[in-house]
C-alpha positions as CSV (number, residue, x, y, z in Angstrom):
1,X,3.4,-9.6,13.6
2,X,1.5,-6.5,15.3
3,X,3.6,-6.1,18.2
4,X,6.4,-8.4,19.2
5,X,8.8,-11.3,18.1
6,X,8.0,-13.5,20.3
7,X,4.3,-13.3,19.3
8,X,5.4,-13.9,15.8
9,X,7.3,-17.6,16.6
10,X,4.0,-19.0,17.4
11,X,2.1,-17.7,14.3
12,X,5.2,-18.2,11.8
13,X,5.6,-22.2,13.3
14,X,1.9,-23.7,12.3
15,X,2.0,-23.1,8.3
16,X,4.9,-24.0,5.9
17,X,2.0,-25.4,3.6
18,X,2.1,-23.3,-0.1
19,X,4.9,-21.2,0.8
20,X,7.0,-23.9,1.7
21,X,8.8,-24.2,5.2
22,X,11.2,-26.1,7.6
23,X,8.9,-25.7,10.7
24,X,10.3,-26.9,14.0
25,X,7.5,-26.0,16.6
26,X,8.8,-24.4,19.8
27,X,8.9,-26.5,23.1
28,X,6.1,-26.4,25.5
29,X,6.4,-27.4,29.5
30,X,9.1,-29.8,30.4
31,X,9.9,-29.8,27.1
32,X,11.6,-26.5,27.0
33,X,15.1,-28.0,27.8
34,X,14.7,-30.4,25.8
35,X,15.8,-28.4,22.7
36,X,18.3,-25.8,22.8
37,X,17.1,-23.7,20.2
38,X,14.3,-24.0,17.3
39,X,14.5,-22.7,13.5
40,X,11.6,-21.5,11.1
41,X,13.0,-21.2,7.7
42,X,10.5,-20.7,5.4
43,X,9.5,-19.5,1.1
44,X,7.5,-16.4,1.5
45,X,8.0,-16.0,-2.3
46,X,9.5,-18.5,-5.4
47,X,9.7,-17.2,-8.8
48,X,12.1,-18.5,-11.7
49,X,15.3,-18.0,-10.5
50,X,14.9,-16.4,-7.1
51,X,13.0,-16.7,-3.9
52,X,12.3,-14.5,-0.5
53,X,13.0,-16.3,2.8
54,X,12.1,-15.5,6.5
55,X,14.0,-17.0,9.5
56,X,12.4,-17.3,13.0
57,X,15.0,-18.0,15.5
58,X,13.5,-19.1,19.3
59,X,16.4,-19.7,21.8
60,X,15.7,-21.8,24.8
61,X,19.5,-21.4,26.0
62,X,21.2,-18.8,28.1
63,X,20.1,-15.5,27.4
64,X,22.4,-13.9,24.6
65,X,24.0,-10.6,23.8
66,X,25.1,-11.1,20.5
67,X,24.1,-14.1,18.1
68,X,24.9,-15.8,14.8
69,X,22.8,-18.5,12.9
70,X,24.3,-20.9,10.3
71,X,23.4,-23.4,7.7
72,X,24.5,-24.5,4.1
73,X,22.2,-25.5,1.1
74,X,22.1,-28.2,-1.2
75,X,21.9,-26.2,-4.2
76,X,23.2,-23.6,-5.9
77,X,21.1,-20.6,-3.9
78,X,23.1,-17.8,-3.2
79,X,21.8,-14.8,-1.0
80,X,21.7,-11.0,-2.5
81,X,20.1,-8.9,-0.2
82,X,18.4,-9.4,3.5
83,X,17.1,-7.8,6.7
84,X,17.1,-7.4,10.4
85,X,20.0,-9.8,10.2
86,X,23.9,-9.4,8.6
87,X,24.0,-12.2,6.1
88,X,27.5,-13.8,4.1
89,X,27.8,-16.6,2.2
90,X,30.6,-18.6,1.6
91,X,30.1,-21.5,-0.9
92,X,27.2,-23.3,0.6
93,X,27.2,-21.8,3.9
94,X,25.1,-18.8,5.2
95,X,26.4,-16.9,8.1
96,X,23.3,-14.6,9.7
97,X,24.1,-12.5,12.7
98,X,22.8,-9.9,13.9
99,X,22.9,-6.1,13.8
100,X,23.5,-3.9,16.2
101,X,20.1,-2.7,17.2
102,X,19.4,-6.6,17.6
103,X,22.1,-8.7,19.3
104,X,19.9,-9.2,22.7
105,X,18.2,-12.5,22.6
106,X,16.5,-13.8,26.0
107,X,15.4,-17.3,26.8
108,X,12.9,-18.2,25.0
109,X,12.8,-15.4,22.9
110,X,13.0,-15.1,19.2
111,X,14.5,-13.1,16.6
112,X,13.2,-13.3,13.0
113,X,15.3,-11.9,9.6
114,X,14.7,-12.4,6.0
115,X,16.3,-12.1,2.6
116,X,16.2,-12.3,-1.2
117,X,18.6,-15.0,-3.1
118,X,18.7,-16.4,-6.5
119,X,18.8,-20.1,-7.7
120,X,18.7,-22.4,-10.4
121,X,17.5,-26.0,-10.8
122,X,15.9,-27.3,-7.6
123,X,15.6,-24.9,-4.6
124,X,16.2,-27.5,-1.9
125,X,15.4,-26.2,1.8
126,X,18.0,-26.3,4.4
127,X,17.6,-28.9,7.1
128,X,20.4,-28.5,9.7
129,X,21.0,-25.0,11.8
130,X,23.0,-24.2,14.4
131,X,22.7,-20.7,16.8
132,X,26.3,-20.2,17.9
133,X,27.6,-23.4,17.0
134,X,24.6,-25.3,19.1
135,X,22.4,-27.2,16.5
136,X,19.1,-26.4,17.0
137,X,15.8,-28.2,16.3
138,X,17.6,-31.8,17.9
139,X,16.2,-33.0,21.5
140,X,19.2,-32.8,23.2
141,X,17.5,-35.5,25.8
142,X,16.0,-33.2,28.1
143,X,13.1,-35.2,27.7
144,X,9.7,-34.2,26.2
145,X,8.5,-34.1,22.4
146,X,7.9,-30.4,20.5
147,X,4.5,-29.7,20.6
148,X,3.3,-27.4,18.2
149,X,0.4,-24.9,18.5
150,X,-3.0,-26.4,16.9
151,X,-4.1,-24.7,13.7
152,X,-6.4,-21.9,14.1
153,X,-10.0,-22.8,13.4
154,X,-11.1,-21.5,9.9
155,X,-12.6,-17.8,10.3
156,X,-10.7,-17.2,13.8
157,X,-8.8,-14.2,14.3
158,X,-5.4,-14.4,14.1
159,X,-2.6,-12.2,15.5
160,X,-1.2,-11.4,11.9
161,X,-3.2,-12.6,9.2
162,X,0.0,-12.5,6.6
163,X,2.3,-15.3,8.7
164,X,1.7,-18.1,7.0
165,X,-0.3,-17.3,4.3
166,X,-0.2,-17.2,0.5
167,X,-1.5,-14.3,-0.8
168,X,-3.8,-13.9,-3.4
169,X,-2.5,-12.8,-6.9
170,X,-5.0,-11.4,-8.8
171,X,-6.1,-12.7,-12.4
172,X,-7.0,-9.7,-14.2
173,X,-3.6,-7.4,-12.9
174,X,-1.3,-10.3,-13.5
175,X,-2.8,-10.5,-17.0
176,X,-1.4,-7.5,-17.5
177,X,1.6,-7.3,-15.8
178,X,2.5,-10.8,-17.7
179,X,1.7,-9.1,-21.3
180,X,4.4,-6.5,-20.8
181,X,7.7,-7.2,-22.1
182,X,9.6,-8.6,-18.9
183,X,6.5,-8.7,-16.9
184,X,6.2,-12.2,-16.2
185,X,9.4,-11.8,-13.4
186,X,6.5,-10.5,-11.4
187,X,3.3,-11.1,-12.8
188,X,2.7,-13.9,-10.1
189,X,3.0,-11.3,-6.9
190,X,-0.1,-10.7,-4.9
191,X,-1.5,-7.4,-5.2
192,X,-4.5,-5.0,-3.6
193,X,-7.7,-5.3,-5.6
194,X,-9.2,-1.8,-5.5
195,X,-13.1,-1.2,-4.7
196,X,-13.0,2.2,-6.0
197,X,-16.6,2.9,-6.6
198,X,-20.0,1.3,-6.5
199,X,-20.0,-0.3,-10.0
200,X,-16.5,-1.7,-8.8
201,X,-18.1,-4.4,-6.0
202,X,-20.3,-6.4,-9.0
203,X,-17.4,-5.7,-11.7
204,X,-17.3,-2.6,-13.6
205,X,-16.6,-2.5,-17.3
206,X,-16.5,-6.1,-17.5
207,X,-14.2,-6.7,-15.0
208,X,-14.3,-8.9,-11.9
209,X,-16.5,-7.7,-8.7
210,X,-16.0,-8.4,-4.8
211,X,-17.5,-12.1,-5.6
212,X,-15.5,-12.8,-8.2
213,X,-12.4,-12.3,-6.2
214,X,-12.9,-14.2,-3.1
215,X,-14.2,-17.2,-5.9
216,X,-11.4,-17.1,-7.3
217,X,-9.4,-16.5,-3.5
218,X,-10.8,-20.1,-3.1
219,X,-9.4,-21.6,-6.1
220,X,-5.7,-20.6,-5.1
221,X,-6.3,-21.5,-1.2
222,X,-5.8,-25.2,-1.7
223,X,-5.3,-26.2,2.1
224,X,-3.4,-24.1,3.4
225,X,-4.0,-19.9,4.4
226,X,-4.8,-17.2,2.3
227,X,-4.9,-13.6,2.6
228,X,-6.6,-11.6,0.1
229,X,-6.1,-8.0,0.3
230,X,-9.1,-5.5,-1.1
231,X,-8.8,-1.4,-0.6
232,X,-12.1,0.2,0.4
233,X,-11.9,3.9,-1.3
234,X,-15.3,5.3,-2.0
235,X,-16.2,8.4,0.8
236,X,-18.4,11.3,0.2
237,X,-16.2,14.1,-1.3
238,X,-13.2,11.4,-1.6
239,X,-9.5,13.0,-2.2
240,X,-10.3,16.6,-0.9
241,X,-6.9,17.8,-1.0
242,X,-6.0,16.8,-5.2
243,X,-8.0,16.1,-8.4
244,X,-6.8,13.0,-10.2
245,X,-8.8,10.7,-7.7
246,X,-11.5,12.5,-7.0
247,X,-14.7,10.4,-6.4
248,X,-18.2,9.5,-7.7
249,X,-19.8,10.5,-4.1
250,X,-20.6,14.7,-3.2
251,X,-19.3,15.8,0.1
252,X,-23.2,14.9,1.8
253,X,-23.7,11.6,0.4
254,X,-23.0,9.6,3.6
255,X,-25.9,7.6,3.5
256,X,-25.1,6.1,-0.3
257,X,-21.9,5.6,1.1
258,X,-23.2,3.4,3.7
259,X,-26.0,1.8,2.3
260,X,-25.3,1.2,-1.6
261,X,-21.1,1.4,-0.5
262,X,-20.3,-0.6,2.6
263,X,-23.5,-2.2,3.3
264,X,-22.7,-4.5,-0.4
265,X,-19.4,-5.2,0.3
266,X,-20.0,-6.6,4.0
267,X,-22.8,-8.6,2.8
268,X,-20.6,-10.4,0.7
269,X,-17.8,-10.6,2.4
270,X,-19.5,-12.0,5.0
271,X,-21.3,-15.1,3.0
272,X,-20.0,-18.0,5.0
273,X,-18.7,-19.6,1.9
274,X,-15.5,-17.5,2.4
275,X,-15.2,-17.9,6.1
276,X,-12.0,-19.8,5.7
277,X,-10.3,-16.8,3.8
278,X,-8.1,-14.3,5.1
279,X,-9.7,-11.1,4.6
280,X,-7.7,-7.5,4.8
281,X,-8.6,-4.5,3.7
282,X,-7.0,-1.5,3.3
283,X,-9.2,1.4,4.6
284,X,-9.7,4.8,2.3
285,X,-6.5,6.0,1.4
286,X,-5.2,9.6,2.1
287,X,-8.9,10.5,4.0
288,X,-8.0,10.7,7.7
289,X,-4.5,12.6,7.0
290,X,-6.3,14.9,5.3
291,X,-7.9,16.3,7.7
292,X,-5.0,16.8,10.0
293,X,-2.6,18.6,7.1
294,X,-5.3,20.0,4.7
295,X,-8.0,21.4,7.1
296,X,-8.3,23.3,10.1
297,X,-6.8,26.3,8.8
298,X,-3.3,25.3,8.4
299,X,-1.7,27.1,5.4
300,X,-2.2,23.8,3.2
301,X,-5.8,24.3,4.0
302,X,-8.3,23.7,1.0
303,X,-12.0,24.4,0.7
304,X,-13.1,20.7,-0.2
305,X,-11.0,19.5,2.5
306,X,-12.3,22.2,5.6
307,X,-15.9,20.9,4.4
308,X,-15.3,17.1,5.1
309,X,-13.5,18.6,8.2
310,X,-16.3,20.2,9.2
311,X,-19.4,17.6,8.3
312,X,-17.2,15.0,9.6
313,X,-18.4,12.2,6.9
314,X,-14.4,11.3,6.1
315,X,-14.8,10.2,10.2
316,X,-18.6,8.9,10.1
317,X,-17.3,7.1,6.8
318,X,-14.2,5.1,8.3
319,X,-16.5,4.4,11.5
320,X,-19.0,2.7,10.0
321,X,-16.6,0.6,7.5
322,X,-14.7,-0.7,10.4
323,X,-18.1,-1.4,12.2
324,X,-19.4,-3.2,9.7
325,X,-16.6,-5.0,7.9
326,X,-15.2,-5.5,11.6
327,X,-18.0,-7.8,13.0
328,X,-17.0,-10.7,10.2
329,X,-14.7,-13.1,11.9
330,X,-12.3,-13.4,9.2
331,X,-11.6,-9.6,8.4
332,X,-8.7,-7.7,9.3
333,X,-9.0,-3.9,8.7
334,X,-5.9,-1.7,8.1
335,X,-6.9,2.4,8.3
336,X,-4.4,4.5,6.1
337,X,-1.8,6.9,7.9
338,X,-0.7,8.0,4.4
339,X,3.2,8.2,5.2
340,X,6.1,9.9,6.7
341,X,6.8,12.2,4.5
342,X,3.1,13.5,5.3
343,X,2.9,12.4,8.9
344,X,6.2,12.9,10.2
345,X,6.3,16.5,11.6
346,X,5.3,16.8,15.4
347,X,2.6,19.0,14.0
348,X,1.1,16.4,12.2
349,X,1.9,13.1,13.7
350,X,0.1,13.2,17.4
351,X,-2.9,14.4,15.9
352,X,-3.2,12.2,13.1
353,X,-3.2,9.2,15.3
354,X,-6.2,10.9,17.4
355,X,-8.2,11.3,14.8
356,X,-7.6,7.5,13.5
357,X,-8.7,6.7,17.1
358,X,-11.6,9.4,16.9
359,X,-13.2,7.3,13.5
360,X,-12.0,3.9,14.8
361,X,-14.6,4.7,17.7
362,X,-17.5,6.5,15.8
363,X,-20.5,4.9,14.4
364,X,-20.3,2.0,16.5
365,X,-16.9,0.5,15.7
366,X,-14.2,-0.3,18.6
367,X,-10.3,-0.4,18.6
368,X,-10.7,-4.0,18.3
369,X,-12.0,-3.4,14.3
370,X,-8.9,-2.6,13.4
371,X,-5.9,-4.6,12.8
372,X,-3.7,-2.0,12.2
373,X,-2.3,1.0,9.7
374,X,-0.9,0.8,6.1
375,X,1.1,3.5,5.2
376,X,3.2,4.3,1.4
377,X,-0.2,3.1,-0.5
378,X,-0.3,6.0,-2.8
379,X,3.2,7.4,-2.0
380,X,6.8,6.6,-3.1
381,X,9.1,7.1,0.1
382,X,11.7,4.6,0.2
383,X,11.4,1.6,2.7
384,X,14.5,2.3,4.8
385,X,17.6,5.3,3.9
386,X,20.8,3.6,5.2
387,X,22.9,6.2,4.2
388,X,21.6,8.9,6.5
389,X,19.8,9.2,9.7
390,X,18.0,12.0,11.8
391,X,20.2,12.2,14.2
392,X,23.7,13.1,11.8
393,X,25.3,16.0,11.5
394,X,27.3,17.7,8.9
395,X,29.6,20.2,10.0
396,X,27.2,21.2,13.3
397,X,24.5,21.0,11.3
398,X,21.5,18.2,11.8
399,X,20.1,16.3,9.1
400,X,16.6,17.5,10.2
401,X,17.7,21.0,8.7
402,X,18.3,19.7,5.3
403,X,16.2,20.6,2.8
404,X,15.0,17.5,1.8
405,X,13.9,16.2,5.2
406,X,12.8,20.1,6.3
407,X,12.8,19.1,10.4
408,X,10.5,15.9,9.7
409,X,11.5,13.4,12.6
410,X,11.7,10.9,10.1
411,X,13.7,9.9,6.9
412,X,12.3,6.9,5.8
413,X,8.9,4.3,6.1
414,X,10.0,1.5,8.1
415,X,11.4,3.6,10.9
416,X,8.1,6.3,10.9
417,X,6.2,3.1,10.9
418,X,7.7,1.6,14.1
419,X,7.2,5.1,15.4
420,X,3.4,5.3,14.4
421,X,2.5,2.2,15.7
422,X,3.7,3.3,19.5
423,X,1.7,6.7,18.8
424,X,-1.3,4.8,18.5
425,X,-1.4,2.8,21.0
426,X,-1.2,6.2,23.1
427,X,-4.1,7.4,21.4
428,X,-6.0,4.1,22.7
429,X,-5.2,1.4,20.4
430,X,-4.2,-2.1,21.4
431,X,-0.5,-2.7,22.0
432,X,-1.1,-5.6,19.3
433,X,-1.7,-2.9,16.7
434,X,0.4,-3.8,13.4
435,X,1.4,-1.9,10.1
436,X,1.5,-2.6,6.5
437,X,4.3,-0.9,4.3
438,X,3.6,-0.6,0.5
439,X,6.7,-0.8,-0.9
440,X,5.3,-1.1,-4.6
441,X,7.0,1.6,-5.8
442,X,9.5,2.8,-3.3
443,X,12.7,0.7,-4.6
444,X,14.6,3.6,-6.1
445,X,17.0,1.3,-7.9
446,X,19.0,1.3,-11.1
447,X,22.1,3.6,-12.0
448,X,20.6,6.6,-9.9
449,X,21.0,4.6,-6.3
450,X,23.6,6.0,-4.7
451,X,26.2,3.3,-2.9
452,X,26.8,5.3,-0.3
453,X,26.3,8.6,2.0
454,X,26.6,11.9,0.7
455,X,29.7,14.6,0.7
456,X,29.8,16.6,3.8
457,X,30.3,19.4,2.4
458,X,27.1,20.3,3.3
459,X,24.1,19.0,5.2
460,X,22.2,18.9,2.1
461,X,25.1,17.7,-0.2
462,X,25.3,14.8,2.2
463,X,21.5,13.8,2.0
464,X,21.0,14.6,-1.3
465,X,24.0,12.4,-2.1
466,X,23.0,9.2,-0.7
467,X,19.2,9.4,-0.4
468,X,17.4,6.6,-2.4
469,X,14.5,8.5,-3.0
470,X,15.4,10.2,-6.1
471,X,12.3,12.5,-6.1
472,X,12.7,16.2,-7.2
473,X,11.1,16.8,-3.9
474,X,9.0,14.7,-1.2
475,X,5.4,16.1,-1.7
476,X,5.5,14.8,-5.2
477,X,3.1,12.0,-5.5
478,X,1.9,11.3,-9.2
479,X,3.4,9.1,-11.3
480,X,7.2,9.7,-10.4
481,X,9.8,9.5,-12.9
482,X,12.9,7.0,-11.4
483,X,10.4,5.4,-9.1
484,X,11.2,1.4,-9.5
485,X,9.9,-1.3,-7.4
486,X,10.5,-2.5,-3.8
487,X,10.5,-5.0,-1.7
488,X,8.4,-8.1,-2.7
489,X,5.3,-9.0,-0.6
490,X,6.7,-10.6,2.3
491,X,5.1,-11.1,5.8
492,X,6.9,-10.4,9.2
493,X,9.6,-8.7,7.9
494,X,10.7,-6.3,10.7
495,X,9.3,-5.6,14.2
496,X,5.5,-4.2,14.6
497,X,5.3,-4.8,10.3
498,X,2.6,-7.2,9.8
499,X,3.7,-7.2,5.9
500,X,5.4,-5.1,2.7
501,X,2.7,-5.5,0.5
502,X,1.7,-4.1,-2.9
503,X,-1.3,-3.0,-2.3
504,X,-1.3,-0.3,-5.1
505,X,-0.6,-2.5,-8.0
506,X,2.1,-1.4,-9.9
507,X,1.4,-0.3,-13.6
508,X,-1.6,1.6,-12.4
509,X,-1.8,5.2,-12.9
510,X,-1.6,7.8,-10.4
511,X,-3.6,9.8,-12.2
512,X,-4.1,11.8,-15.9
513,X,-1.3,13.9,-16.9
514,X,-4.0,15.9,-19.0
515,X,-7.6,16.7,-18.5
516,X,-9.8,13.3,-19.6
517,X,-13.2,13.2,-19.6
518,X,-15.1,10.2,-17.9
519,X,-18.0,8.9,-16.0
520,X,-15.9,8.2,-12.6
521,X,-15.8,12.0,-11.0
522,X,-12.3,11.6,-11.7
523,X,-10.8,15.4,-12.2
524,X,-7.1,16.6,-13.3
525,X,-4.5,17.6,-11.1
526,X,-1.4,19.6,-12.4
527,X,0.7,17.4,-9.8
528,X,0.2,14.6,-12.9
529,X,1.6,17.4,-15.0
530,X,5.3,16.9,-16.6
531,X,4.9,20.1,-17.0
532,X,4.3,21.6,-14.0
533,X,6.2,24.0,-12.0
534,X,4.5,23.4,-8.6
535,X,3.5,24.7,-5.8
536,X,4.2,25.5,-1.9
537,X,3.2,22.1,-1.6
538,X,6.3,20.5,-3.6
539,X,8.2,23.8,-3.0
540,X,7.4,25.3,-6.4
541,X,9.4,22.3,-8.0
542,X,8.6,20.4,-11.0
543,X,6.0,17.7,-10.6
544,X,8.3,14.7,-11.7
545,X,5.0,12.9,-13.5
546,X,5.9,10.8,-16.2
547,X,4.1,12.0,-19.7
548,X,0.6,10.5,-20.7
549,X,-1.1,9.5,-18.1
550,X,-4.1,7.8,-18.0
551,X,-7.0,8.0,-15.8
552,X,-5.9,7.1,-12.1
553,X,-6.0,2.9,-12.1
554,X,-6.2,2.9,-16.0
555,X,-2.7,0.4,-17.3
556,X,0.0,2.8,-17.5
557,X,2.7,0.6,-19.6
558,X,5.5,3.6,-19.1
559,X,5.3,3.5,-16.1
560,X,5.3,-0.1,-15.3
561,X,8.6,-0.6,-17.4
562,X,10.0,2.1,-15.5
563,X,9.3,0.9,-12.4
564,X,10.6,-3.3,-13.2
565,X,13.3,-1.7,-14.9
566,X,14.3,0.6,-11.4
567,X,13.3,-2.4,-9.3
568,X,15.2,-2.6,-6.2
569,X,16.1,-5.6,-5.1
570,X,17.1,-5.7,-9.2
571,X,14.6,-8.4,-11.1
């Protein structure tokens, strides 16, 4: 959902088909006594031996302070990790109540929580619930049948285009990901299909183009919704703050960006052959941040990035995607806000959502082009640190004052992305705004996750100690030793999150850990570097980068074992 859970009961109750689902519509009119609550439990995700689940809960009762579903499976299924709810098991039965943050529940409000669980043999849905003993989806004889919403007509805009939906897996990554030893636990996941330079859009090297894609998008549709996810990463003088993605456009070359760049990809996307598709796509990664953190004389200032500051083509550029990918029905467009790690300082936060408003209204396109922010796409920051927050102290000390979170406001994604969302809407965005979190290679699994908080010996014994993250230090981006994978592509997993997604496909490098010629304007950057010692970027620390790199989204088999084999949830 973009904004609220209520709005995400109507959009989670019309589709259960391909990702299976025990809808139960909510009431409408008289109806609305009728039925004392209503349940949504539906497959987000199957795979050999495990599944994701999300749970939309609508009460039509008394309002509630506190609240507690149950049901029991048929099968063997037990759960081993979930989400905005407290979940135990005992035998068959599931017990889900909520947290703290959580427990109000009005009439005819909803809560909605999720989870991973394993099974074997048949994966049976539930078909009995009950919200505080009360069992829900039963006309209790107030009178009146459920009446659920109609379907959405093909090509209409839709709050969140991920509730509901399949999402597209793409052929030529899950290829890969399937010919690695122990690939095939995730070879089947949905992932981001870069368009990362003019060749890319008809298939460069042999590989599949724009066309190809949303072909083969409409092979795996069947009947039901799909979303297939594309990242649009091509502007003049692209990546002016690091090296290993550099681009194949000079700083001036706005108007092959447009017309040779953009101009392609909207013509296609717009063919009415895919109007019944889901389109979302990810908006040039790490351009609009930069200009906030890495221009404008701050001290992290550099020359490339004060010149696309100052011809304001990373802004132009942005403007006249969303403008023209924005007037096709069936797109939804998602600017990157990089992440919190980047973002999260007051100096940086404010005016990096003004300046996403500033190209979201240049060059023609309006707030109502974008459906929302992604952030984590080319970043590791872990989805959520429970063992620390930015408001604890050790020994009068605040956690803000640690060295590891250096006074950011924020510790991890989810919460900086809640955060965001209410920043941009006071820059001028709708409150419907949502936000995409990458969690593709954020898990920080494996022996290295700590179980628990920290010492208190010291404020930074205490976060360094129980932080997942298990980065030599937060500014390192390329390639990161430890990193393991996150949460699996899910939609509607917390408040204002639209999706987790894995939008940078994991396996794909970050960049070369040496200097490689090529035809793609693709430089080095010591931050790929094993070994480097840093900078005041990274705090003169080591770069963490794994060894032997390839070129930035060349196969990097070391790295995809590392990250399956740090995967958290485990595979």
């Amino acid at each position: 959902m973009r904004s609220t859970r209520t709005a995400l009961f109507a959009a989670l109750a019309l589709v259960a088909a391909g990702t299976g689902g025990v809808v139960a519509a909510g009431p409408a009119g008289a109806a609305a006594a009728a039925v004392p609550c209503t349940v949504d439990y539906k497959l987000q995700n199957q795979w050999s031996g495990g599944f994701t689940a999300a749970v939309t809960v609508t009460n039509n009762g008394a309002a509630k302070s506190s609240w507690a579903v149950k049901w029991s499976y048929a099968g063997n299924q037990k759960v081993t990790s979930g989400w905005n709810a407290r979940l135990s098991q005992s035998g068959a039965a599931v017990t889900a109540a909520n947290e703290a943050y959580n427990g109000s529940l009005a009439t005819g409000g909803s809560i909605s929580f999720g989870f991973n669980a394993t099974y074997s043999g048949t994966n049976a849905l539930p078909t009995a619930f009950t919200l505080d003993g009360v069992t829900c989806n039963v006309d209790d004889g107030g009178g009146g049948d459920p009446d659920p919403d109609p379907e959405p007509e093909p090509g209409t805009r839709v709050d969140n285009p991920y509730a509901g939906a399949k999402v597209y897996v793409n052929p030529e990554w899950s290829a890969r990901a399937a010919a690695e030893p122990g690939g095939s636990r995730v070879s089947n996941q949905p992932t981001g299909v870069w368009l990362d330079r003019i060749a890319a859009i008809n298939g460069a090297n042999g590989g599949m183009g724009l066309r190809a894609h949303l072909d083969e998008a409409l092979k795996q549709k069947g009947s039901g919704e799909l979303v297939v996810q594309f990242v649009v990463y091509d502007l003049p003088g692209r990546d002016c703050a690091a090296l290993a993605s550099n681009g194949e456009l000079g700083p001036t070359e706005i108007d092959r960006y447009k017309k040779e760049f953009i101009d392609p990809i909207a013509a296609i996307m717009a063919d009415s052959k895919y109007a019944g598709l889901r389109i979302v796509n990810t908006i040039e990664v790490d351009s609009l941040p930069n200009l906030v953190t890495n221009a404008g004389g701050t001290n992290t200032s550099t020359p490339q990035c004060e010149t696309m500051k100052q011809n304001g083509n990373y802004v132009k550029g942005v403007g006249y995607a969303l403008n023209k990918l924005g007037a096709i029905p069936n797109v939804y467009n998602y600017i990157d806000a990089a992440h919190h790690g980047w973002i999260g300082w007051d100096s940086n936060f404010t005016p990096t959502a003004k300046i996403i408003h500033e190209a979201a209204t240049a060059e023609g396109a309006t707030v109502d082009d974008v459906a929302g922010v992604i952030l984590n796409t080319a970043n590791y920051s872990a989805l959520k640190e429970n063992n620390f927050s930015v408001g604890d102290t050790v020994n009068g000390q605040p956690v803000r004052q640690s060295k590891w979170v250096d006074w950011n406001q924020y510790v991890d994604e989810l919460s900086f992305a809640q955060g965001f969302r209410q920043e941009l809407v006071k820059a001028g965005f709708r409150s419907d705004i949502g936000a995409l979190i990458d969690t593709s290679r954020n898990g920080w699994g494996g022996s290295a996750r700590p179980a628990g908080p920290g010492p208190k010996t010291s404020v930074d014994d205490y976060v360094n100690g129980g932080r997942y993250d298990r980065r030599i230090h937060p500014g390192n981006w390329c390639n990161q030793s430890g990193a393991g994978l996150g949460e699996r592509p899910q939609a509607s997993p917390a408040s204002g999150i639209d999706a987790y997604v894995w939008m940078k496909p994991p396996g794909e490098s970050d960049g070369a850990s040496q200097q490689i010629p090529n035809d793609e304007g693709k430089g080095f950057d010591r931050m790929c570097d094993p070994t480097y010692t840093g900078n005041a970027l990274n705090g003169n620390n080591m770069s963490g980068a794994l060894p032997n790199a390839p070129l930035s989204g060349k196969w990097f088999s070391a790295q995809f074992q590392e990250l399956m084999r740090n995967a958290y949830p485990a595979l």
